[in-house]
TIPAMAR-61830 format. One line per field, with one value per atom (N, C-alpha, C): residue in three letters; atom name; x, y, z. Coordinates in pm, whole numbers. Layout:
N
res = (ALA	...) .
atom = (CA	...) .
east = (X	...) .
north = (Y	...) .
up = (Z	...) .
END
This chain:
108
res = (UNK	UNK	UNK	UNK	UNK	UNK	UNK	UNK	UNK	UNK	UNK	UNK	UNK	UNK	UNK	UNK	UNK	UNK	UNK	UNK	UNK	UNK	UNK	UNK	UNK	UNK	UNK	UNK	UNK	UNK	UNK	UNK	UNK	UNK	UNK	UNK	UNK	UNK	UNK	UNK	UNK	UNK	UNK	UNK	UNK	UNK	UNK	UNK	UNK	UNK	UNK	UNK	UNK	UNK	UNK	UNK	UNK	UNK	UNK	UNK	UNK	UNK	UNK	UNK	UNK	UNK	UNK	UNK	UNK	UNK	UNK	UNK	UNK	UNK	UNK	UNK	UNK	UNK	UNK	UNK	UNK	UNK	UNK	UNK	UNK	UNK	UNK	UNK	UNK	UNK	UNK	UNK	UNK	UNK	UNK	UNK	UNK	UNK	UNK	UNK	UNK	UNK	UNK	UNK	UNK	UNK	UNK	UNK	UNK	UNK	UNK	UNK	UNK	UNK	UNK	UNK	UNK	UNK	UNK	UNK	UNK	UNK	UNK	UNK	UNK	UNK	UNK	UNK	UNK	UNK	UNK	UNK	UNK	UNK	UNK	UNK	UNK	UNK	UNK	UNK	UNK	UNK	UNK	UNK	UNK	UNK	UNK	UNK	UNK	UNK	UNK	UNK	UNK	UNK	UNK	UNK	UNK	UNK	UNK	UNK	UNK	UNK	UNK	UNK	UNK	UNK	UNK	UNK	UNK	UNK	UNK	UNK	UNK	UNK	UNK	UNK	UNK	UNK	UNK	UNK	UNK	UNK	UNK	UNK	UNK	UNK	UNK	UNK	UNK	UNK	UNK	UNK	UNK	UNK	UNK	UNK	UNK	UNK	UNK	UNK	UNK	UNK	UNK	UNK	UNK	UNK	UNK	UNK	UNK	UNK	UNK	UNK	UNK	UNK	UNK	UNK	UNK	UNK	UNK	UNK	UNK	UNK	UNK	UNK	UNK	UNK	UNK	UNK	UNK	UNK	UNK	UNK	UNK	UNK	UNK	UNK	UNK	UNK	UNK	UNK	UNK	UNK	UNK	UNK	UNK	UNK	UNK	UNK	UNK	UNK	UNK	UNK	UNK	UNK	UNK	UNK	UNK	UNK	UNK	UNK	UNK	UNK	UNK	UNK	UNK	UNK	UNK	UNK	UNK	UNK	UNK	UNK	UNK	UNK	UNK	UNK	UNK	UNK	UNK	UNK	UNK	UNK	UNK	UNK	UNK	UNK	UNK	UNK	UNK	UNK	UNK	UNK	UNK	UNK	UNK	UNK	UNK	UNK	UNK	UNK	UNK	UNK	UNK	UNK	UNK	UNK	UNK	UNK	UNK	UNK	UNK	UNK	UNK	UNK	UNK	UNK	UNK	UNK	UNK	UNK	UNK	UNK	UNK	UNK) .
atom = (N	CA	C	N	CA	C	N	CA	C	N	CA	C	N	CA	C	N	CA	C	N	CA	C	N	CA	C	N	CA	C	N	CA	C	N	CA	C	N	CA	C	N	CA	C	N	CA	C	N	CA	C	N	CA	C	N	CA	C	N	CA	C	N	CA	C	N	CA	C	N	CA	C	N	CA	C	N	CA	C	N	CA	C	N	CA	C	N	CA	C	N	CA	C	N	CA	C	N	CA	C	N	CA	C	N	CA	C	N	CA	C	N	CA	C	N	CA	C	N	CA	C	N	CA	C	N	CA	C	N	CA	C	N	CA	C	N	CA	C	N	CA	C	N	CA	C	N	CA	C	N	CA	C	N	CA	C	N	CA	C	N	CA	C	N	CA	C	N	CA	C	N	CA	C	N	CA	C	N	CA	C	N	CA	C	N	CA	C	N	CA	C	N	CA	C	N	CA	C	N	CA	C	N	CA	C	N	CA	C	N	CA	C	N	CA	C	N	CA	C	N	CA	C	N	CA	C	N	CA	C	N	CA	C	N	CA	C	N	CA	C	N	CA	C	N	CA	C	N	CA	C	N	CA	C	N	CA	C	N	CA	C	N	CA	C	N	CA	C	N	CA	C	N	CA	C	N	CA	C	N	CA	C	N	CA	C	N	CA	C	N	CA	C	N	CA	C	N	CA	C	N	CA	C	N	CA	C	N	CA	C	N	CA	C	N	CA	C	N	CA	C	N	CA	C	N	CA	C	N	CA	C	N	CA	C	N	CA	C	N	CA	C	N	CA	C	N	CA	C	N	CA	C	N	CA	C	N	CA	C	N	CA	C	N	CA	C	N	CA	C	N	CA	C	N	CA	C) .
east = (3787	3785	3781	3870	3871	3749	3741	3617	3619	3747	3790	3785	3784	3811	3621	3548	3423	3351	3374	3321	3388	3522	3552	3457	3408	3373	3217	3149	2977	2991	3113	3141	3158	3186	3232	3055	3034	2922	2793	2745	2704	2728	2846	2873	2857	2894	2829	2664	2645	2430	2423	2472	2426	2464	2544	2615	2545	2482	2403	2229	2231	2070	2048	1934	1842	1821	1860	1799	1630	1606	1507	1406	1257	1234	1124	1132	1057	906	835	652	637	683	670	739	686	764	813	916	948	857	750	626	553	520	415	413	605	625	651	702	647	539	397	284	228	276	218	264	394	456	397	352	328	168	76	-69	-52	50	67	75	188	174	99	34	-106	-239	-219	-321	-316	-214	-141	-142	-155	-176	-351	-396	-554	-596	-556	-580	-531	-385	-345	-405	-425	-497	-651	-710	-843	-887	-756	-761	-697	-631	-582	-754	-776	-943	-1031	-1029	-1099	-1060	-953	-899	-951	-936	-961	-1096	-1171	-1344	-1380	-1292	-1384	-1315	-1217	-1203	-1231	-1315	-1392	-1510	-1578	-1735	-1705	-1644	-1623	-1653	-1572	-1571	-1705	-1744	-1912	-2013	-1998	-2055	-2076	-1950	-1915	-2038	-2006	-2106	-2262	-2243	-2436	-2495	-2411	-2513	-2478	-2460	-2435	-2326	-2226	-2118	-2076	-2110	-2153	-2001	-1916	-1763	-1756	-1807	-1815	-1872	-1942	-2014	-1903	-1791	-1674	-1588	-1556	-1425	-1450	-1619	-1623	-1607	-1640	-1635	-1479	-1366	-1262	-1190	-1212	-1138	-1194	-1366	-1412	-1272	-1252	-1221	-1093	-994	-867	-772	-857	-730	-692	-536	-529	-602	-548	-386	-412	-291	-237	-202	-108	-156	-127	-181	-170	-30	-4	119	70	162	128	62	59	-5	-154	-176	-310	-360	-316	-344	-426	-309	-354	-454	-468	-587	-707	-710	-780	-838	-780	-819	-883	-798	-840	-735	-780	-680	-725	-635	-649	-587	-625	-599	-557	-650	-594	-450	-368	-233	-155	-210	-117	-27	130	176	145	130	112	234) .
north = (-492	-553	-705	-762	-890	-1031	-1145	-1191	-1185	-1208	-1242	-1148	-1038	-918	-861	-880	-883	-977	-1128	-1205	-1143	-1087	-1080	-954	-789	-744	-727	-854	-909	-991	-1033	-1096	-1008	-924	-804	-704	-691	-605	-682	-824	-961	-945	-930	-946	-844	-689	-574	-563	-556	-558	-662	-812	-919	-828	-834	-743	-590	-569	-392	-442	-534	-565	-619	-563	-619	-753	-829	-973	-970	-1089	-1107	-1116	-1069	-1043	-1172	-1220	-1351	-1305	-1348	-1352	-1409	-1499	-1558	-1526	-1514	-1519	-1656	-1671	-1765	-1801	-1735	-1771	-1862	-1795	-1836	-1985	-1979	-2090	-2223	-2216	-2315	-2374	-2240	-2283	-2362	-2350	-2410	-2545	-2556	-2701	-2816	-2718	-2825	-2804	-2731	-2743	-2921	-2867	-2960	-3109	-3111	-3251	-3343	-3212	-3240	-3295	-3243	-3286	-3409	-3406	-3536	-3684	-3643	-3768	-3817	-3745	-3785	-3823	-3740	-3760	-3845	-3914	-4000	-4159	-4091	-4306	-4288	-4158	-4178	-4191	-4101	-4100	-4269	-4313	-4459	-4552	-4512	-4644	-4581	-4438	-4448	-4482	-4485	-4542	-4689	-4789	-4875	-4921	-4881	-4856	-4834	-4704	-4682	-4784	-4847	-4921	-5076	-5135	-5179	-5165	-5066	-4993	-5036	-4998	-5007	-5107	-5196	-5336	-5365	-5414	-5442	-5383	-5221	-5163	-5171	-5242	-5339	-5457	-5503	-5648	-5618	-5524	-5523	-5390	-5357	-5274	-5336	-5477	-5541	-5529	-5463	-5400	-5301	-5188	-5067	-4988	-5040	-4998	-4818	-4728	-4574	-4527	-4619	-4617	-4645	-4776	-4806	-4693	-4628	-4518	-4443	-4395	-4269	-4281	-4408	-4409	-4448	-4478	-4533	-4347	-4281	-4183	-4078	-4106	-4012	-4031	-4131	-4201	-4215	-4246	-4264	-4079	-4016	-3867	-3809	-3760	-3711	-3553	-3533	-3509	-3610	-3687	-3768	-3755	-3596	-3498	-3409	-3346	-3231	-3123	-3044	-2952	-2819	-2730	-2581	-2557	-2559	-2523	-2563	-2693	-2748	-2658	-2680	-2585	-2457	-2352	-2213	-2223	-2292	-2344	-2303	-2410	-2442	-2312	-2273	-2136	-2059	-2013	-1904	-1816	-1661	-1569	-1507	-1454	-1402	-1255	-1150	-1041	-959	-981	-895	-977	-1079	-1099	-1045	-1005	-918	-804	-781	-672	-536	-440	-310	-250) .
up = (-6522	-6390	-6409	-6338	-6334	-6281	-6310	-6269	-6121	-6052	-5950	-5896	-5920	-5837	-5849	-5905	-5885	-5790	-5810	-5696	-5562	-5547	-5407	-5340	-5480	-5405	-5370	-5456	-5447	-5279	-5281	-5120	-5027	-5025	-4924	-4922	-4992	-4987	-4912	-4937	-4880	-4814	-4717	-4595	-4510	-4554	-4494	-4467	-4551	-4565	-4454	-4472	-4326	-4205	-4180	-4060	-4035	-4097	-4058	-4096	-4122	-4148	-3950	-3937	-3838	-3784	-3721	-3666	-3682	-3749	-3788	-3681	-3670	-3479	-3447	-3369	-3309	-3281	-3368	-3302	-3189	-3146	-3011	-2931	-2777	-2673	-2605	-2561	-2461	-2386	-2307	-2264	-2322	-2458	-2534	-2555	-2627	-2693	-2581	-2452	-2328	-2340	-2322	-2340	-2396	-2501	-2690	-2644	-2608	-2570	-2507	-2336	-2253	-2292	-2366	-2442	-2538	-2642	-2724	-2660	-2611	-2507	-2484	-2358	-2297	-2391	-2457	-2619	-2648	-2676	-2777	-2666	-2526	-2413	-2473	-2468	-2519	-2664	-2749	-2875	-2945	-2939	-3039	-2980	-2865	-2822	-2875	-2854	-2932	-3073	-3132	-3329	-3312	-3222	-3286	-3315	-3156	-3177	-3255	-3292	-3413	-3580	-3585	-3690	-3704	-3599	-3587	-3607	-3540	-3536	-3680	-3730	-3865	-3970	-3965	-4066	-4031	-3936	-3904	-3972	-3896	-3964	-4101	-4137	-4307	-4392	-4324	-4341	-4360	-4226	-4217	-4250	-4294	-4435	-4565	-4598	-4746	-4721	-4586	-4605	-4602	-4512	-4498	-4653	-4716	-4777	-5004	-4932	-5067	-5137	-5074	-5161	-5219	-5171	-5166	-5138	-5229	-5222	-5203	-5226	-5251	-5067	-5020	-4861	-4802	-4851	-4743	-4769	-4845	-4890	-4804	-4800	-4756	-4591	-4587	-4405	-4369	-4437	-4422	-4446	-4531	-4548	-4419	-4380	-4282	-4164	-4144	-3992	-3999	-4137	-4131	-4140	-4185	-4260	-4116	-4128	-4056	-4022	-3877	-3846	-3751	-3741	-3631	-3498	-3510	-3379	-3388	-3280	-3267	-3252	-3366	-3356	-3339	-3298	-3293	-3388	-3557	-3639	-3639	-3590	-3586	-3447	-3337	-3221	-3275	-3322	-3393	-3449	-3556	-3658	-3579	-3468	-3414	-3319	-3261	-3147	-3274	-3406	-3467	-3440	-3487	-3478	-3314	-3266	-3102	-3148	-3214	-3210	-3083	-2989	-2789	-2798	-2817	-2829	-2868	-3006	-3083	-3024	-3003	-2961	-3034	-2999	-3041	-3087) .
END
């Protein structure tokens, strides 16, 4: 058998299996995923102006932690890394995180 006549029929068989295999099935509903959206949003109106002034604040604090505790470089990290890490905002994954698992959702 030829090479050519092998790739054509590894292509043909590829292409049967796609074509009789199942569509892969969506965990989410169209509902859900709205939800998650205008949740997310809604979130993200509050949270990124508050993670901004605390960003700000703590690397501030920091600062004037360096000065008042003599130099105490390991006191500024920790208050600069408390106040700077994200998340920046909020995405579906952080959302989920966040609720936990909701098993009564689960379809049966």
């Amino acid at each position: 058998m030829s090479k050519q006549r092998i790739v054509r029929s590894l292509a043909i068989a590829a292409l049967i299996l796609g074509l009789l295999s199942p569509p892969p099935a969506s965990a989410e509903e169209p509902d859900e995923i709205a939800g998650m959206a205008i949740g997310v949003a809604a979130g993200n109106m509050w949270f990124v102006p508050i993670k901004a002034i605390s960003v700000v604040m703590g690397a501030t604090a920091g600062a004037v932690s360096f000065v008042f505790s003599g130099g105490n470089a390991e006191l500024t990290q920790q208050i600069w890394r408390d106040t700077t890490e994200g998340p920046y905002l909020i995405t579906p994954e952080v959302a989920r995180k966040a609720i936990g698992e909701r098993p009564e959702l689960k379809k049966q």
